[in-house]
Residue frames as qw, qx, qy, qz and C-alpha x, y, z in Angstrom:
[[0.752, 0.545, 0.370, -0.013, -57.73, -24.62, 1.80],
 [0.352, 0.864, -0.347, 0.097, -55.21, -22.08, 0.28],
 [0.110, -0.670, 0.734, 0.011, -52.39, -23.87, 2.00],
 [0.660, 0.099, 0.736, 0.118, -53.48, -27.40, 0.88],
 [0.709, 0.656, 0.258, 0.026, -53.68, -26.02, -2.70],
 [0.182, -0.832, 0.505, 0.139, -49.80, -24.00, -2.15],
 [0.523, -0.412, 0.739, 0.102, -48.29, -27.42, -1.11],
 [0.768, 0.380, 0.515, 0.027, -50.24, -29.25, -4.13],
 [0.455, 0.881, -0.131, -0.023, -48.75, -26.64, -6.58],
 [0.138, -0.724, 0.676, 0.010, -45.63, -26.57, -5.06],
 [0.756, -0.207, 0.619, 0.046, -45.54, -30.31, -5.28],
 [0.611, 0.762, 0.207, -0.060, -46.54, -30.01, -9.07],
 [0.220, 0.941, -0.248, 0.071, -43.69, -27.84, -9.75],
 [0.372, -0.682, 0.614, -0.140, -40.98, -29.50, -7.96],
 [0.779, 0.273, 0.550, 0.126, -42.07, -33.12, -10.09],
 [0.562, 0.816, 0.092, 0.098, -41.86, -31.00, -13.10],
 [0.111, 0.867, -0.481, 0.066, -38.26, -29.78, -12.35],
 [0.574, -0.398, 0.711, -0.083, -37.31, -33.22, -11.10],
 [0.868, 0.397, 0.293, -0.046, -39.05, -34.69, -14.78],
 [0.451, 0.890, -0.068, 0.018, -36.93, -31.99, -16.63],
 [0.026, -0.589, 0.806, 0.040, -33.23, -32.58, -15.09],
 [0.552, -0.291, 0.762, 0.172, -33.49, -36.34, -15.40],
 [0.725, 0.562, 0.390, 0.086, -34.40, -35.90, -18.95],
 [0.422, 0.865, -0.086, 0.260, -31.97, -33.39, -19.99],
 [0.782, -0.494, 0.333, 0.185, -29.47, -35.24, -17.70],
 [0.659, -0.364, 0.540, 0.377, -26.02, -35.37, -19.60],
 [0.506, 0.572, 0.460, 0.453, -26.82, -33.44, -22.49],
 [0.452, 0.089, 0.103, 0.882, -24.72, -30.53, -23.55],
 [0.030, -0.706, -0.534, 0.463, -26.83, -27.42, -21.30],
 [0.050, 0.470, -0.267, -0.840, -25.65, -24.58, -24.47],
 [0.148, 0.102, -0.648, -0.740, -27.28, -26.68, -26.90],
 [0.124, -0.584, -0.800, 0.051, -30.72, -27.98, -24.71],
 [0.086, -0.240, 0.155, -0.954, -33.14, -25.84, -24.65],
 [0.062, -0.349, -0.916, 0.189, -36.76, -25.96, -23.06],
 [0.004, -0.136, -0.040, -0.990, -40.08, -24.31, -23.55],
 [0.295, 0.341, 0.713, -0.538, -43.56, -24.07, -22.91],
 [0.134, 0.006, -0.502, -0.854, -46.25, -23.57, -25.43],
 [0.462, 0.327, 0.626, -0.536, -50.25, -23.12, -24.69],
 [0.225, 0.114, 0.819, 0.516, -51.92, -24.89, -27.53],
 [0.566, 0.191, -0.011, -0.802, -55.46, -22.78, -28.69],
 [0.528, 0.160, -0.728, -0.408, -56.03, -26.04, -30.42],
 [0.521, -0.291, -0.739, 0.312, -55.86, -28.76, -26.97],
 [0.441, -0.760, -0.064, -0.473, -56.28, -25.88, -24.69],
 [0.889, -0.228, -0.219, 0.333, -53.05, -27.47, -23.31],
 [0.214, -0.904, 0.366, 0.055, -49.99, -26.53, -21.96],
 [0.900, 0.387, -0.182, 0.089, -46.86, -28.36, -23.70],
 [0.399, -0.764, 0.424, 0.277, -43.29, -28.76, -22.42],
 [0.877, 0.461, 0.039, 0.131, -41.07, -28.98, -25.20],
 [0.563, -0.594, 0.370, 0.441, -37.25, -29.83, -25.60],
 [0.730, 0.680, -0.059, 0.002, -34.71, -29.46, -28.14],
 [0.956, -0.031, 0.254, 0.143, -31.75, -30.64, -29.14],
 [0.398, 0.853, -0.272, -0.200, -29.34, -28.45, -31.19],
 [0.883, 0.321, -0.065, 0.337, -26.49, -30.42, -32.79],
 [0.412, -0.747, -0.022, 0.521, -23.34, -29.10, -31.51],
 [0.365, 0.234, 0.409, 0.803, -22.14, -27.07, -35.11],
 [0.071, 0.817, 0.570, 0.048, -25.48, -25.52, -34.53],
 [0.301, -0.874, -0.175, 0.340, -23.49, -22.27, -33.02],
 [0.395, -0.535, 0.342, 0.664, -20.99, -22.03, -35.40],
 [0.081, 0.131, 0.734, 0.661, -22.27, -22.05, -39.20],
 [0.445, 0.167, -0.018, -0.880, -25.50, -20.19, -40.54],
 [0.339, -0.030, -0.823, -0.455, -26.64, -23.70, -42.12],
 [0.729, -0.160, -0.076, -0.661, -30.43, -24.87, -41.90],
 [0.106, -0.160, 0.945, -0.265, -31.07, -28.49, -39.95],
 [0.496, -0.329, -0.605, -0.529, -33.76, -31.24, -40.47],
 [0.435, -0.314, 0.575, -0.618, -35.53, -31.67, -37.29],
 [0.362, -0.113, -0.924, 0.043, -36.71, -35.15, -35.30],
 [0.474, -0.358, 0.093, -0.799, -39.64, -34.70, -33.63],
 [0.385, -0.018, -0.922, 0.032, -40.23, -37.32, -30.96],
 [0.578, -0.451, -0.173, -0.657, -43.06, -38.52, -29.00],
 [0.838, -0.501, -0.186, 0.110, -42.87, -40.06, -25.32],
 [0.512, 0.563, -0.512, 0.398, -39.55, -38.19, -25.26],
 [0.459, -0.545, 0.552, -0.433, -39.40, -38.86, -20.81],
 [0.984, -0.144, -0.072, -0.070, -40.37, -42.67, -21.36],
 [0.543, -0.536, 0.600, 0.239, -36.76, -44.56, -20.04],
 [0.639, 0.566, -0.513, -0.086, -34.47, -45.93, -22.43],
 [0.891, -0.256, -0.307, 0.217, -32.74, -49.61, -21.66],
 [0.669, 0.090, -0.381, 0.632, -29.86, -47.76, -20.42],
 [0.361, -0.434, -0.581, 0.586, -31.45, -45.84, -18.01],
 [0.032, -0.326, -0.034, 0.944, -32.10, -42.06, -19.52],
 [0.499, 0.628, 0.275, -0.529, -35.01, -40.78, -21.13],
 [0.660, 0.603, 0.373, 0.246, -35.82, -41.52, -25.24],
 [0.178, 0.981, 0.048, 0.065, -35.20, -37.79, -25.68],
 [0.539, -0.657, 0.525, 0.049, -31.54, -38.32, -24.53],
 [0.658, -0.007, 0.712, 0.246, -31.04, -41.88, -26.23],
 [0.642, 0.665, 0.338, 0.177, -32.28, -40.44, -29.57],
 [0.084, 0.978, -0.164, -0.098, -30.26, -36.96, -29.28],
 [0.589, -0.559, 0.566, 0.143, -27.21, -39.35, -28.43],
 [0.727, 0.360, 0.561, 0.162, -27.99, -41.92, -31.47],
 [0.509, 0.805, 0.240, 0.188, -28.02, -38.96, -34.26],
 [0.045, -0.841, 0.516, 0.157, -24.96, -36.70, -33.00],
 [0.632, -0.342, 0.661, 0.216, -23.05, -40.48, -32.86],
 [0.701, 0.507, 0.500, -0.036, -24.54, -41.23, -36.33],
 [0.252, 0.947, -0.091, -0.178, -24.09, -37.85, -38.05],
 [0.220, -0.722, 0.637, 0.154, -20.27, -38.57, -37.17],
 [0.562, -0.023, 0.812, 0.155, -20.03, -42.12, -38.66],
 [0.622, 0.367, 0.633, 0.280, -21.43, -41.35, -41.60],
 [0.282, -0.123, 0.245, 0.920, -20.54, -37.95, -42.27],
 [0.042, 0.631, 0.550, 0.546, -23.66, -36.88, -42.81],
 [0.054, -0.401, 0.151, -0.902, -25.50, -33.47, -41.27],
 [0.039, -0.068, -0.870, 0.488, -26.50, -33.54, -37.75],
 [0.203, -0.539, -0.499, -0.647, -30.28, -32.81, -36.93],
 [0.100, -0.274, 0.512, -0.808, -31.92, -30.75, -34.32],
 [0.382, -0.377, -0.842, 0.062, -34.56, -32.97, -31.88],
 [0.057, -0.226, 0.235, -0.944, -37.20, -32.21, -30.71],
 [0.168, -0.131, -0.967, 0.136, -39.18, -33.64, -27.79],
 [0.445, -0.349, -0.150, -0.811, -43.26, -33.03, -27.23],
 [0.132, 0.045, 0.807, -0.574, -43.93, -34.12, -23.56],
 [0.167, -0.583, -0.726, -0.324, -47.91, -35.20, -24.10],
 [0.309, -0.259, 0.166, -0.900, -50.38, -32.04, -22.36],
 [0.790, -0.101, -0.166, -0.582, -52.83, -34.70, -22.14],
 [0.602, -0.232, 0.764, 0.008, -52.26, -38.55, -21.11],
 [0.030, -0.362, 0.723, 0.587, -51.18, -40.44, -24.16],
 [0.169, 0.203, 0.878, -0.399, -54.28, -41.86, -24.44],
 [0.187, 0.769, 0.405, -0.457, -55.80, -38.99, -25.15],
 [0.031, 0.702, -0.497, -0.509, -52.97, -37.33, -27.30],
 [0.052, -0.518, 0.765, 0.379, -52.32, -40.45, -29.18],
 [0.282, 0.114, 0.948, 0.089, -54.62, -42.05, -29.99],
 [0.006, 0.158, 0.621, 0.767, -57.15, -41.43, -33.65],
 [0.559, -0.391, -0.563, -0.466, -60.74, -42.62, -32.52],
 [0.534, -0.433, 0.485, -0.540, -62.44, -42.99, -29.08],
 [0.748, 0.091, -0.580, -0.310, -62.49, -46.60, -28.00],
 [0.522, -0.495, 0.558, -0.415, -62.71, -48.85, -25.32],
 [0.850, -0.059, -0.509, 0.120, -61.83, -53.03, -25.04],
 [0.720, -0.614, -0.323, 0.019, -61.22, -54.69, -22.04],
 [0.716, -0.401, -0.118, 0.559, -58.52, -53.31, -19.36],
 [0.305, -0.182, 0.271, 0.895, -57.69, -49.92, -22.10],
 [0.337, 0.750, 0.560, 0.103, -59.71, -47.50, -23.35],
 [0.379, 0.055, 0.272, 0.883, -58.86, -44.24, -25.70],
 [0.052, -0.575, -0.275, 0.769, -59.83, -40.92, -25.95],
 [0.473, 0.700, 0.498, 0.195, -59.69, -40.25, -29.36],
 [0.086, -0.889, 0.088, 0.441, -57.55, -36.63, -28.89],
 [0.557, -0.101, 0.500, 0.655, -55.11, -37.26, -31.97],
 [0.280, 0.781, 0.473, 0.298, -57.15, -35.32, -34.20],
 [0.156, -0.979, -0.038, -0.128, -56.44, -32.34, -32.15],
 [0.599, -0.655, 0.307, 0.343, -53.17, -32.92, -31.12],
 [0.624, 0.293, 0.510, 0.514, -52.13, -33.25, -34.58],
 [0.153, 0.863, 0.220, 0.429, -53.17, -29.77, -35.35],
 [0.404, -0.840, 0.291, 0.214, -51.62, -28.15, -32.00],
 [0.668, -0.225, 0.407, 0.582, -47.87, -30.04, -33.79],
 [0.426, 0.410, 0.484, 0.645, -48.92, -28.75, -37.57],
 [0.058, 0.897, 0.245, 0.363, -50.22, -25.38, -36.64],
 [0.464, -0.882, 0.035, -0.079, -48.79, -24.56, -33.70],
 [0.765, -0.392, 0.422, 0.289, -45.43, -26.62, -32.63],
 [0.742, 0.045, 0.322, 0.587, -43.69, -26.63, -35.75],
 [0.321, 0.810, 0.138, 0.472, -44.61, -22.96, -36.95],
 [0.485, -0.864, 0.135, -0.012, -43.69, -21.86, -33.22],
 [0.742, -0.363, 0.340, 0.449, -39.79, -23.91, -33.95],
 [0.602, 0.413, 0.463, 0.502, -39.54, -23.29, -37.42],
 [0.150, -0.955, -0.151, -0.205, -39.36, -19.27, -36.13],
 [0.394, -0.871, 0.241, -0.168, -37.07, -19.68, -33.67],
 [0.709, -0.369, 0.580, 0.156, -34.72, -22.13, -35.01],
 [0.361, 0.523, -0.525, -0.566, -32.37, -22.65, -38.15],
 [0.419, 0.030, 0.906, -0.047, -34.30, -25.72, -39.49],
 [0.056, -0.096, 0.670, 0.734, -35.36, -26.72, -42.73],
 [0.475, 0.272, 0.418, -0.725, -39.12, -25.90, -43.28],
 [0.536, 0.258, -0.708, -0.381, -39.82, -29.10, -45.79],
 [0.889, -0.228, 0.101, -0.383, -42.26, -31.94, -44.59],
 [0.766, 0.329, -0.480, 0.275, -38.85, -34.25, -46.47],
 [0.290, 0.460, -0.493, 0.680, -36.64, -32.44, -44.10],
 [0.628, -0.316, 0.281, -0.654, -39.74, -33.36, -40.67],
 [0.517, -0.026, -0.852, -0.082, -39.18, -36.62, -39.27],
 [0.471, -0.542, 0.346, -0.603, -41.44, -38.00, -36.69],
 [0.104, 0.387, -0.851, 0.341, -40.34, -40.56, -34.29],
 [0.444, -0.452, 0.408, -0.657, -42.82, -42.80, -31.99],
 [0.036, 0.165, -0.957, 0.237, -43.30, -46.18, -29.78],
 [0.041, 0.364, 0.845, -0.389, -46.15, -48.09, -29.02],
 [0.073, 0.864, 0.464, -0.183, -49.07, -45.56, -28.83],
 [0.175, -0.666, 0.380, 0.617, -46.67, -43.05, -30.36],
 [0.354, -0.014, 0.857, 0.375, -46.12, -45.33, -33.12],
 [0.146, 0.619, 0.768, -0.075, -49.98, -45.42, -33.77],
 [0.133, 0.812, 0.097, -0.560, -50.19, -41.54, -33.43],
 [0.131, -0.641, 0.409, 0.636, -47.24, -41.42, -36.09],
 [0.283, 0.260, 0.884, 0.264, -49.22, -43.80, -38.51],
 [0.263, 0.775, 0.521, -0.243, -52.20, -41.82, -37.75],
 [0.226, -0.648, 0.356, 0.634, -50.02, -38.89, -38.93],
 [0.253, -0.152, 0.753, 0.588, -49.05, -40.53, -42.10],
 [0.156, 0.373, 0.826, 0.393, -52.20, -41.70, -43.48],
 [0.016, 0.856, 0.487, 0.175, -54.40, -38.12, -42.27],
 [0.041, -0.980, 0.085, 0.175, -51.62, -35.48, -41.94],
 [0.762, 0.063, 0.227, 0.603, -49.09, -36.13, -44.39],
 [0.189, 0.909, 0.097, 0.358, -48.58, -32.60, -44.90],
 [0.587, -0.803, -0.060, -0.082, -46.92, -32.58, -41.74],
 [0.414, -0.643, 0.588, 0.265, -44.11, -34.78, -41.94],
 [0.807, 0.429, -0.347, -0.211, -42.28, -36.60, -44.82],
 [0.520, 0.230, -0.802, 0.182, -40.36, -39.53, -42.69],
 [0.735, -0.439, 0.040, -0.515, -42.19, -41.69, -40.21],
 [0.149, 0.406, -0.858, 0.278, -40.54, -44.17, -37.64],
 [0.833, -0.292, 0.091, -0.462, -43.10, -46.39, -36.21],
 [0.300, 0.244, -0.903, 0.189, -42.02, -48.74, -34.06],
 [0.058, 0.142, 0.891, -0.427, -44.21, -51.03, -32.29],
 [0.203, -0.045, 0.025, -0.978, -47.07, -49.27, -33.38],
 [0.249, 0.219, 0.879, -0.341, -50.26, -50.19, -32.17],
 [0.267, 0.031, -0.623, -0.734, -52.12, -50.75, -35.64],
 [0.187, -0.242, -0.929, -0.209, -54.74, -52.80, -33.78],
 [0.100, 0.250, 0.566, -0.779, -56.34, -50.34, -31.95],
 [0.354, 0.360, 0.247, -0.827, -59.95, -49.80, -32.73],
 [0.788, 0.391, 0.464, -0.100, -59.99, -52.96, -34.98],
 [0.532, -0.035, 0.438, 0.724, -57.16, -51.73, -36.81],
 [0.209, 0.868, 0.393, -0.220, -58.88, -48.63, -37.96],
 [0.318, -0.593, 0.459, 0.580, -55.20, -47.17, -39.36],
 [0.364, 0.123, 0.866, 0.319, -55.96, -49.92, -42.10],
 [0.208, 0.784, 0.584, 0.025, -59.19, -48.42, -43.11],
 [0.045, -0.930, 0.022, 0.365, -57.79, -44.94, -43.16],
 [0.332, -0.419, 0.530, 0.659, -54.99, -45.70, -45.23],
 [0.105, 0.407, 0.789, 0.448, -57.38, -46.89, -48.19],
 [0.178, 0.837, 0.473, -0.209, -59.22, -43.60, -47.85],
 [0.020, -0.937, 0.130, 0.323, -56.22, -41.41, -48.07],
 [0.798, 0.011, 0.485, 0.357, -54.45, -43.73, -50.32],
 [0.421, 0.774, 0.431, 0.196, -55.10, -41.80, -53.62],
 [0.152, -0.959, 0.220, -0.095, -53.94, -38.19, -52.20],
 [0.502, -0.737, 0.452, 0.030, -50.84, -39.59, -50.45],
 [0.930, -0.060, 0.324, 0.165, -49.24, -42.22, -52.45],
 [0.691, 0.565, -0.014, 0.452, -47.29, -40.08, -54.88],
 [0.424, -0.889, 0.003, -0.176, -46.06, -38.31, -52.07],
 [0.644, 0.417, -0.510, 0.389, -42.08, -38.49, -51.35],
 [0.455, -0.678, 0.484, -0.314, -41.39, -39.49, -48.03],
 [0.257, 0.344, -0.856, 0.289, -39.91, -42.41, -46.02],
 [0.743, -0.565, 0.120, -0.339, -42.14, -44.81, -43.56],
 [0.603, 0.260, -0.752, 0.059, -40.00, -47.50, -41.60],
 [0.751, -0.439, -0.092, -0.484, -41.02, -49.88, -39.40],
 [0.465, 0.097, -0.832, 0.288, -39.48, -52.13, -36.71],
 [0.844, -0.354, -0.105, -0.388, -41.41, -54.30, -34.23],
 [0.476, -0.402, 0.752, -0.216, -40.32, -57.09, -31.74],
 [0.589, 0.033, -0.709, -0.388, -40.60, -60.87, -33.24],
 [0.175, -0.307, -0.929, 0.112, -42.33, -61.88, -30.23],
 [0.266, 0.185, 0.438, -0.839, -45.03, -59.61, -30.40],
 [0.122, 0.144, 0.921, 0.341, -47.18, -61.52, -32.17],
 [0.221, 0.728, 0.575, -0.300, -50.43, -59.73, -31.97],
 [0.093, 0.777, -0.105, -0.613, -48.75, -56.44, -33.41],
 [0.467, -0.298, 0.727, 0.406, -46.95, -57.92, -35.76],
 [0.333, 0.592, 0.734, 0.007, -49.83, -58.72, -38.58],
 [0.180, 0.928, 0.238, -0.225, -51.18, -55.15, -39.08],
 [0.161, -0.855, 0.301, 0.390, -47.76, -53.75, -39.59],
 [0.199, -0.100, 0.781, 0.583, -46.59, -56.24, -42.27],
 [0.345, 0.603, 0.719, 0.034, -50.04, -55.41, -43.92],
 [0.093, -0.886, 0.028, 0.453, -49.33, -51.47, -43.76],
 [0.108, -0.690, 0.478, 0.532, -45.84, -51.79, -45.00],
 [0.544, 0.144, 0.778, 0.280, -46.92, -54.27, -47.82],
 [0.313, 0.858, 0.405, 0.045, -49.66, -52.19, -49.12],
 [0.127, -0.838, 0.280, 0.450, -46.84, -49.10, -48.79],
 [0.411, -0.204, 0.794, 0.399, -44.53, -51.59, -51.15],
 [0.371, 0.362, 0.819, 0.245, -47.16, -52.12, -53.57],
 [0.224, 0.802, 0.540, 0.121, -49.14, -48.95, -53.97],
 [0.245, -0.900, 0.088, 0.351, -46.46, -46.04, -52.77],
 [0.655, 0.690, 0.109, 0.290, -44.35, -45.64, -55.73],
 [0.194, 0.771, -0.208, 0.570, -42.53, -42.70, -54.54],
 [0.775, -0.562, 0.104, -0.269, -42.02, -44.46, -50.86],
 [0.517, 0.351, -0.719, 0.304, -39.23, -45.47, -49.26],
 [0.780, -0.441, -0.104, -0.432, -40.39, -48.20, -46.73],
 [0.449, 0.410, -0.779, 0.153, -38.37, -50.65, -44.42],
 [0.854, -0.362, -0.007, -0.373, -39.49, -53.42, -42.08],
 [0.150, 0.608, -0.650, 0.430, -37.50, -54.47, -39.17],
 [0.851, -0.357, -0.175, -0.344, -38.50, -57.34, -37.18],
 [0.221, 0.652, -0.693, 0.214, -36.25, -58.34, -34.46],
 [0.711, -0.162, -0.683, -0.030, -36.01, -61.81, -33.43],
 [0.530, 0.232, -0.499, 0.645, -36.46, -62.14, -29.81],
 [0.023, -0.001, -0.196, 0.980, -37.29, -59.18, -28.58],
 [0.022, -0.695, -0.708, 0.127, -41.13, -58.11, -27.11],
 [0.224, 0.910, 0.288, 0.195, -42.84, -54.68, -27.14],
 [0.475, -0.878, 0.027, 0.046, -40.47, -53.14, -24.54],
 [0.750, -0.350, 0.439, 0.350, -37.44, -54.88, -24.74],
 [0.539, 0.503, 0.381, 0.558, -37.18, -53.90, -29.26],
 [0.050, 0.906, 0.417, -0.058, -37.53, -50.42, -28.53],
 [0.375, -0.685, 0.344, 0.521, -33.59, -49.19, -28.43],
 [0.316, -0.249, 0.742, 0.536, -32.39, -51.05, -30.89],
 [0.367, 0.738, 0.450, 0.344, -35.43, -50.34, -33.52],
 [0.045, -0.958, -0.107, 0.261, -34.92, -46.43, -32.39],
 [0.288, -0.621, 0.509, 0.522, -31.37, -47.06, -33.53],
 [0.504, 0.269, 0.759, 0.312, -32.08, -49.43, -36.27],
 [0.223, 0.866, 0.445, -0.056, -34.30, -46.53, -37.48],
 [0.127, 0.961, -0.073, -0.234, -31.65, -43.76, -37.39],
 [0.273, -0.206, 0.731, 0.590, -28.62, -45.87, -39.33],
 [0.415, 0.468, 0.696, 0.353, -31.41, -46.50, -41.95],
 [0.178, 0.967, 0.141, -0.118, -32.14, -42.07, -41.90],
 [0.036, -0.778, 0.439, 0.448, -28.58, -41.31, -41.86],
 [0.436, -0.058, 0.768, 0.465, -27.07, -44.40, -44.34],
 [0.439, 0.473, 0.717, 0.263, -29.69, -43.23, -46.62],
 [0.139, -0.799, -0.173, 0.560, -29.18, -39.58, -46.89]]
């Protein structure tokens, strides 16, 4: 029994070092860093990367941070989000002369499922957990006081951007419309607005009031053949247009392109519209 529970660790461990180099594959090893963090909140364990811009070592100056979610999923060209975004924002920074920012990726503790998703629910073939509640607190208590310590980075929800796809996406809605305290620029891409009957929708018109005078940034880009998603998200960013005053909103819809296949080129689309608008 002890040696069938060895090998199972050992196997554990040996995935985990095999997740971690092909995600932090071809990124600059002085300025990645990696940690661990046990959440009191999830009762998780977290693996978290960062990113440091490469000035980071030479100048005393503060940095906004990107906080992304699914950062292991693949990018089309073959390397991990966490990679494809860190790449996107150094290239950016430089083209537009603006100041780099330091990324930073939150491997789910949980399946995304769980982590990412507002309400418990179930429809055919998929069913959610409902853990976003909590995982939201482990990022706003925990994760960002635990970086915002140990890293020069600007401690201003403006200056907190969070990043996510798909079920990501969703989380980073959820985010918006019941922890805007957290962050003040939201990337949703793809975001699955329809879960639970589109329950996002209903939450925004609770927290409407509180949040609308609120300076931040939401922008959105989708595939134009996802036709199911599609809907919710030009309802979101309408109501954003109409009732957010102090909101800067943008809606991307690329022709073409499905859930999978939009995901680069919104991720980029997203960071020319943070840096061009700096």
């Amino acid at each position: 029994m002890m040696l069938k529970k060895s090998v199972t660790n050992l196997i554990v461990i040996l995935t985990l070092i095999s997740c971690a180099q092909e995600v932090l594959s071809d990124l600059d090893s002085s300025l990645t860093h990696e940690f661990f963090i046990d959440s009191q909140e999830k009762s998780k364990t977290y693996r978290i990367w960062v990113q440091l811009p490469e000035e980071y070592n030479k100048s005393a100056e503060k940095y906004p941070t990107v906080y992304v979610l699914d950062p292991d999923d693949k990018s089309a060209e073959g390397n991990s989000n966490f990679f494809y975004i860190s790449k996107k924002c150094k290239e950016l920074s430089r083209l537009y002369k603006k100041q780099d920012v330091v990324v930073i990726g939150i491997r789910h503790g949980d399946y995304r499922e769980i982590d990412y998703t507002p309400t418990k629910y179930s429809t055919s073939g998929f069913s959610g957990e409902g853990g976003g509640e909590k995982f939201m607190n482990f990022i706003k208590k925990e994760l960002i006081a635990k970086v915002e310590m140990e890293y020069r980075v600007l401690p201003d929800r403006t200056q907190r951007i969070l990043i996510g796809h798909s079920l990501g996406g969703l989380c980073g809605a959820f985010a918006f419309v019941k922890h805007n305290e957290a962050f003040g620029k939201y990337f949703l891409l793809s975001p699955s607005l329809i879960y639970d009957n589109e329950i996002i929708l209903q939450y925004e018109q609770e927290t409407r009031a509180k949040i609308k005078s609120q300076k931040q940034w939401v922008y959105f880009g989708v595939g134009g053949t996802e036709p199911n998603m599609v809907p919710p998200i030009e309802l979101l960013y309408n109501r954003i247009k109409k009732y957010y005053p102090d909101t800067k909103t943008e809606l991307c819809i690329i022709p073409g392109k499905g859930h999978n296949g939009s995901k680069d080129e919104n991720i980029k689309k997203a960071l020319e519209y943070y840096f061009k608008n700096l």
